[in-house]
MARFIGU-301018 format. One record per residue (C-alpha): residue in one letter; x, y, z; residue number from 1. Coordinates in nm, 2 decimals. Layout:
residues N
@resn->A, x->X, y->Y, z->Z, resi->NUM
...
//
This chain:
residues 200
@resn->X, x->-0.34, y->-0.66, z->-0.17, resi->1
@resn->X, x->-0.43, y->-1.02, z->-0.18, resi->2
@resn->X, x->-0.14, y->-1.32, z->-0.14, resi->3
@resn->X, x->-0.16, y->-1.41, z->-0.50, resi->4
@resn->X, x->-0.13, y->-1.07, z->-0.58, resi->5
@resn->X, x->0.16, y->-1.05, z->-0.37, resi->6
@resn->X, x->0.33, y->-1.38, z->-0.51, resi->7
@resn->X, x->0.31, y->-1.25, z->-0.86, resi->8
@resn->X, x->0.62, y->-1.12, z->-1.01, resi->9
@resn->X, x->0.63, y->-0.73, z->-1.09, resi->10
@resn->X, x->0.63, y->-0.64, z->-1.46, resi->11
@resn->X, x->0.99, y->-0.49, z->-1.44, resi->12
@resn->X, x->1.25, y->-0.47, z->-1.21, resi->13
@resn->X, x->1.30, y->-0.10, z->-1.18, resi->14
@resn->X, x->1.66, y->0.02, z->-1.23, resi->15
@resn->X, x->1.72, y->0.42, z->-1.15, resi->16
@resn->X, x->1.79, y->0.60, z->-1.42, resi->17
@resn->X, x->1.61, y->0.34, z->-1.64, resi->18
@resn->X, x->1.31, y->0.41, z->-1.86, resi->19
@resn->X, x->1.08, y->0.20, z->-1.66, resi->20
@resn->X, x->0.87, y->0.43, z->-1.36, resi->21
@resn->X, x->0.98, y->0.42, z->-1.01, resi->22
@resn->X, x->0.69, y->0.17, z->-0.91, resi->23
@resn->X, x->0.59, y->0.34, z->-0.53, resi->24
@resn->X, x->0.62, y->0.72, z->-0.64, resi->25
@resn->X, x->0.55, y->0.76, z->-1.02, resi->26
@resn->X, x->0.19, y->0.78, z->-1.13, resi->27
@resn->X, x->0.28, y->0.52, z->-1.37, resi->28
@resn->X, x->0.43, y->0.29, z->-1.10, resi->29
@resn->X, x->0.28, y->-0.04, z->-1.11, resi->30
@resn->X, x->0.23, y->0.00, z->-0.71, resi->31
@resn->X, x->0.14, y->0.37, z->-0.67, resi->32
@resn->X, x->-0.10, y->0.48, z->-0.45, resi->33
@resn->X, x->-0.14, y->0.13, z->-0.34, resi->34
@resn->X, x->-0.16, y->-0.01, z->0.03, resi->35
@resn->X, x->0.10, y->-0.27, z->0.18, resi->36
@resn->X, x->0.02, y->-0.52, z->0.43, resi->37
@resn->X, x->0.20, y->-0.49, z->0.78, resi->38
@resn->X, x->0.50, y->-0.65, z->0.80, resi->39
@resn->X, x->0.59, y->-0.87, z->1.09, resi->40
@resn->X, x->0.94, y->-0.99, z->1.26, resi->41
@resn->X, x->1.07, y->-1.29, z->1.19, resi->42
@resn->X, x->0.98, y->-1.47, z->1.52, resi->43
@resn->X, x->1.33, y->-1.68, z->1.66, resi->44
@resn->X, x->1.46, y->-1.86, z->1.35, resi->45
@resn->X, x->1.14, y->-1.88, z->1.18, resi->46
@resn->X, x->1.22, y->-1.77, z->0.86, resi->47
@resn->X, x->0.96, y->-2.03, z->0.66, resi->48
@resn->X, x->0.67, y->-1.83, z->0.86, resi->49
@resn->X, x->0.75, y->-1.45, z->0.70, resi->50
@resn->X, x->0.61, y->-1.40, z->0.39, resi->51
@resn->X, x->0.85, y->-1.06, z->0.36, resi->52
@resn->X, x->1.16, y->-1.29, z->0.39, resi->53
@resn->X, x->1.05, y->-1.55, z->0.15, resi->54
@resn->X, x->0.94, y->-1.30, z->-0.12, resi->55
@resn->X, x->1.29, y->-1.11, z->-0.07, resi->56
@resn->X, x->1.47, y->-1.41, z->-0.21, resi->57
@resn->X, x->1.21, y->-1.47, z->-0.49, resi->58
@resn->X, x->1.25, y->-1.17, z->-0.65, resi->59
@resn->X, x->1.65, y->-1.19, z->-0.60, resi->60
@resn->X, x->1.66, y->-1.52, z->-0.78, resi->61
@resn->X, x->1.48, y->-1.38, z->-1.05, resi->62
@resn->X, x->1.68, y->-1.11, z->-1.12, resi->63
@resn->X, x->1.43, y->-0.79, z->-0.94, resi->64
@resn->X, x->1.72, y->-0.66, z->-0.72, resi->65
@resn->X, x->1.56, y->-0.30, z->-0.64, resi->66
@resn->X, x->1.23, y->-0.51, z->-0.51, resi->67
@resn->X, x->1.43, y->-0.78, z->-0.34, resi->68
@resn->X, x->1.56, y->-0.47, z->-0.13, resi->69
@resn->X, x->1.24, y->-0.32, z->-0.07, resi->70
@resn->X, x->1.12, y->-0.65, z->0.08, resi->71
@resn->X, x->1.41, y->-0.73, z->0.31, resi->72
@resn->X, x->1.41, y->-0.35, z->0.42, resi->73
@resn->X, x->1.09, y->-0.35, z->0.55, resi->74
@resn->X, x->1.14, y->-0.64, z->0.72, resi->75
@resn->X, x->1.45, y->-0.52, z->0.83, resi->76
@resn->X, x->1.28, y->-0.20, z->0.96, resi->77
@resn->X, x->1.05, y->-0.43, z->1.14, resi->78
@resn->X, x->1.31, y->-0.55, z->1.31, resi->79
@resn->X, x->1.40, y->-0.21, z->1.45, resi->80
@resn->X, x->1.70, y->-0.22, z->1.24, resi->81
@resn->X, x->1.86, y->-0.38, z->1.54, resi->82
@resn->X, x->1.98, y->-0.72, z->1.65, resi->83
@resn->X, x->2.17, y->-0.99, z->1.50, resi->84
@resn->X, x->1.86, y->-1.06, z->1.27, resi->85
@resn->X, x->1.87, y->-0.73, z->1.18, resi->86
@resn->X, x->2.26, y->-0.75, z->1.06, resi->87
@resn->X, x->2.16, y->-1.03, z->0.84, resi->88
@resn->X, x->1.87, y->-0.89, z->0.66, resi->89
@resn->X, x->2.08, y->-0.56, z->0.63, resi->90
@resn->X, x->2.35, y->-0.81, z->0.46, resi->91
@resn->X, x->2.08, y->-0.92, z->0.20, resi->92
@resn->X, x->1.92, y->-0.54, z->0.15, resi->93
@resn->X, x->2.36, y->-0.46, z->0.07, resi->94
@resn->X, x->2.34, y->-0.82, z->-0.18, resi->95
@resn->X, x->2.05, y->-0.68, z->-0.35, resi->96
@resn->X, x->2.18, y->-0.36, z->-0.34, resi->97
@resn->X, x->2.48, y->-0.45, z->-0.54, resi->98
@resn->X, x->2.23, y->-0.60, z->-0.81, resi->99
@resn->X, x->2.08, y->-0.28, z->-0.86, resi->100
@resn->X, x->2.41, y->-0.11, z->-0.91, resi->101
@resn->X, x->2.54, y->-0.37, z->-1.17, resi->102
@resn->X, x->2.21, y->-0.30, z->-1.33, resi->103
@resn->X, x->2.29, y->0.09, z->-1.35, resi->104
@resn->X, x->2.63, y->0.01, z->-1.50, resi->105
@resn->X, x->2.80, y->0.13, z->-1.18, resi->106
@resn->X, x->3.08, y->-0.09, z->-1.07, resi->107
@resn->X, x->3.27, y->0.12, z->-0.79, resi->108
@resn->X, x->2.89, y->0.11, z->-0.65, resi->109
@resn->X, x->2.83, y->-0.28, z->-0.68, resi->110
@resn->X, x->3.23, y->-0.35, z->-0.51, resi->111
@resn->X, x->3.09, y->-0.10, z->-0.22, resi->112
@resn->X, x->2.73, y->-0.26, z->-0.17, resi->113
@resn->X, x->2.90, y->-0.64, z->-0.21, resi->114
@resn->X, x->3.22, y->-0.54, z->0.05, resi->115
@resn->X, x->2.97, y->-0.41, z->0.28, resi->116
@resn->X, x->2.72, y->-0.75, z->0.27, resi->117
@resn->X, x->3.05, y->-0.98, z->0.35, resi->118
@resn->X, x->3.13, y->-0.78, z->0.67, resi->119
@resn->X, x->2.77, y->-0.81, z->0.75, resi->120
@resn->X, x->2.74, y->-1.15, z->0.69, resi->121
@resn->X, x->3.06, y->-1.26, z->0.88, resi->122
@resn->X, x->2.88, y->-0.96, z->1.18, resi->123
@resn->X, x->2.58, y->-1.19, z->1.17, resi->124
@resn->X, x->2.81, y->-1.51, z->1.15, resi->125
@resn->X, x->3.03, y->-1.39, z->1.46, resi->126
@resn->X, x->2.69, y->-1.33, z->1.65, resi->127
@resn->X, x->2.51, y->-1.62, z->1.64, resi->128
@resn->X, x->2.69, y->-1.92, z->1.40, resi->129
@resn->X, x->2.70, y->-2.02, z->1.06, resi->130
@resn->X, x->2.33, y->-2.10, z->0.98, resi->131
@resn->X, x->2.07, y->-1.86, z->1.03, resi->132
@resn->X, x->1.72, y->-1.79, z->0.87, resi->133
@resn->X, x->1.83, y->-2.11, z->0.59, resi->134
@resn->X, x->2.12, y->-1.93, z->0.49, resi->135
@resn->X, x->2.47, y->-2.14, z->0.51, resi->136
@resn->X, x->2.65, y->-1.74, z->0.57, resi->137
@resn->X, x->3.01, y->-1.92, z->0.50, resi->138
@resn->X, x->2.91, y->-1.96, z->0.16, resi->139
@resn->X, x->2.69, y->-1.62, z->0.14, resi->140
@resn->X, x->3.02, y->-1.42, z->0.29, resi->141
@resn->X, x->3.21, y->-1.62, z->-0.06, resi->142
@resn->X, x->2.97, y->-1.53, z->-0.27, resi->143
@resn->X, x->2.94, y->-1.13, z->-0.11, resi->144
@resn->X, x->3.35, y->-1.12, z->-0.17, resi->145
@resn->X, x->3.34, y->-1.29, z->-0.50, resi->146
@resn->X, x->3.10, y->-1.01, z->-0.64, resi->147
@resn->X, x->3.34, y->-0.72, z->-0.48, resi->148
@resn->X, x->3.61, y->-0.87, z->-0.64, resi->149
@resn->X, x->3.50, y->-0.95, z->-0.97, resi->150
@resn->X, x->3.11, y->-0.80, z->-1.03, resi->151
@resn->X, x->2.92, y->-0.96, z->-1.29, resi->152
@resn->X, x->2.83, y->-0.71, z->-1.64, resi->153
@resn->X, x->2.49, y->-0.67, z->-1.69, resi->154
@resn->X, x->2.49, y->-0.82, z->-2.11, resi->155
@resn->X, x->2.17, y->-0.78, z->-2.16, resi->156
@resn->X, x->1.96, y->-0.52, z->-2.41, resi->157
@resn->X, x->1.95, y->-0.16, z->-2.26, resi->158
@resn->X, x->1.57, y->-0.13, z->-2.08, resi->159
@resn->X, x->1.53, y->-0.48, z->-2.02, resi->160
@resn->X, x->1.23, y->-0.53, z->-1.82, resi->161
@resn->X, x->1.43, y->-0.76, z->-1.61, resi->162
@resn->X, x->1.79, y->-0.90, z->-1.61, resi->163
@resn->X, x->1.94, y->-1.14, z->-1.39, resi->164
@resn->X, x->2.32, y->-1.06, z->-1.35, resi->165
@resn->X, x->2.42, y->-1.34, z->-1.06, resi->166
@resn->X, x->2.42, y->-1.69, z->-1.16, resi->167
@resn->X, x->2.35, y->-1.86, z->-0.81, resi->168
@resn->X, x->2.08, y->-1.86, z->-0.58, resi->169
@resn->X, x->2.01, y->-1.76, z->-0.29, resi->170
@resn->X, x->1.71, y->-1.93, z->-0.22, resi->171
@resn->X, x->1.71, y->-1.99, z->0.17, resi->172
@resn->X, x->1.73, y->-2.42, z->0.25, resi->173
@resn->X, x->1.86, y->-2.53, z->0.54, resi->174
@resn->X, x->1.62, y->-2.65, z->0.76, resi->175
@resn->X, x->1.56, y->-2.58, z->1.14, resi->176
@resn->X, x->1.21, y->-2.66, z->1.14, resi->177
@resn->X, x->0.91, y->-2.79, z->0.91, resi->178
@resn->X, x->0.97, y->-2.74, z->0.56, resi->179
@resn->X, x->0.87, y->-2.44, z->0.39, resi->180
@resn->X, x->0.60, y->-2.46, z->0.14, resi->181
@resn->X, x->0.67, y->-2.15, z->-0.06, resi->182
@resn->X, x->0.66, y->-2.26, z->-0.44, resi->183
@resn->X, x->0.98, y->-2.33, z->-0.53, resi->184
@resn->X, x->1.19, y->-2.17, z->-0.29, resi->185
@resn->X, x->1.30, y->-2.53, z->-0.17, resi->186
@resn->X, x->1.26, y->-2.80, z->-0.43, resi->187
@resn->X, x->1.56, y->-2.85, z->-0.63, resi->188
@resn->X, x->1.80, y->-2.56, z->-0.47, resi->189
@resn->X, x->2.10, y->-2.51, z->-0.63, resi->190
@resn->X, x->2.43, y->-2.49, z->-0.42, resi->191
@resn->X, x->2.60, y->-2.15, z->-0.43, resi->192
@resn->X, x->2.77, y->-2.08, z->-0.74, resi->193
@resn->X, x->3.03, y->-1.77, z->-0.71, resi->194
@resn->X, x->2.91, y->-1.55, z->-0.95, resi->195
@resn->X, x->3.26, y->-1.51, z->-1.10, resi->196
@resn->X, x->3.26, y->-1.87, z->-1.26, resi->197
@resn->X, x->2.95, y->-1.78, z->-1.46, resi->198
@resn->X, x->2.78, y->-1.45, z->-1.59, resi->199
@resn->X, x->2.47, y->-1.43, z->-1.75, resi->200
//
């Protein structure tokens, strides 16, 4: 798979139970039978350098939960699913995880994957401070606790292609090194906005 290839957006964000293929195992999927490039650890705080990492929030911020998760657990998994990096990503893979449930119309299931990212985030916050890998995790632990308490309702037409159901991103920005050039990851950031103050 080539990087532009691998920047490009999927053509849906696959929801179980939805009427869109699952993209890995389905002949139909849009990435069946189809190689994936090795992913590497995130190498000290880094996070600008891993392409797994930086994809991960892309497809979050545009609403593909179940691929946002598939990206962060790789990564994860390439962490040896292990270490205080590790307890981060597994936060995120929980975030994401609570976007796929809130697209299935499963609430209990979005509280249970949102709950579970705080206490992750505040592990990971414990372990090594407040910023790590761009994230500011007093604000992600907010927005992780917001969602439990109050998840957003996926509005939009049955079989969407795509839907976004959190209004803030999660876009990674705080800098411990060079600046990333990834798009527009970066370039004009909004601050966290908890998600119960405005639903798509």
């Amino acid at each position: 798979m080539s990087s532009r290839e691998d920047d490009s957006l999927p053509p849906y964000s696959y929801v179980p139970g939805g009427p869109w293929p699952h993209p890995v195992s389905s002949p139909e999927g849009h990435l069946f039978n189809q190689s994936h490039p090795l992913v590497k650890p995130i190498e000290g705080d880094a996070w600008q350098n891993s392409p797994a990492y930086l994809r991960g929030h892309r497809l979050f911020d545009a609403g593909y939960y179940w691929e946002a998760h598939e990206s962060w657990e790789a990564l994860w998994h390439a962490h040896g699913r292990k270490g205080p990096t590790a307890i981060l990503l597994q936060a995120l893979i929980k975030l994401a995880a609570a976007g796929v449930k809130i697209r299935e119309g499963r609430t209990a299931g979005a509280i249970t994957h949102a709950s579970r990212a705080a206490d992750l985030f505040d592990r990971a916050l414990q372990d090594k401070g407040p910023c790590q890998l761009g994230l500011d995790l007093k604000e992600c632990i907010a927005i992780a606790r917001a969602i439990a308490k109050a998840p957003p309702v996926d509005r939009g037409p049955s079989g969407a292609r795509v839907r976004r159901v959190f209004q803030f991103s999660l876009a990674p920005r705080i800098q411990n090194g060079p600046p990333a050039n990834t798009e527009s990851q970066l370039q004009n950031s909004p601050t966290f906005d908890p998600p119960t103050s405005r639903r798509l």
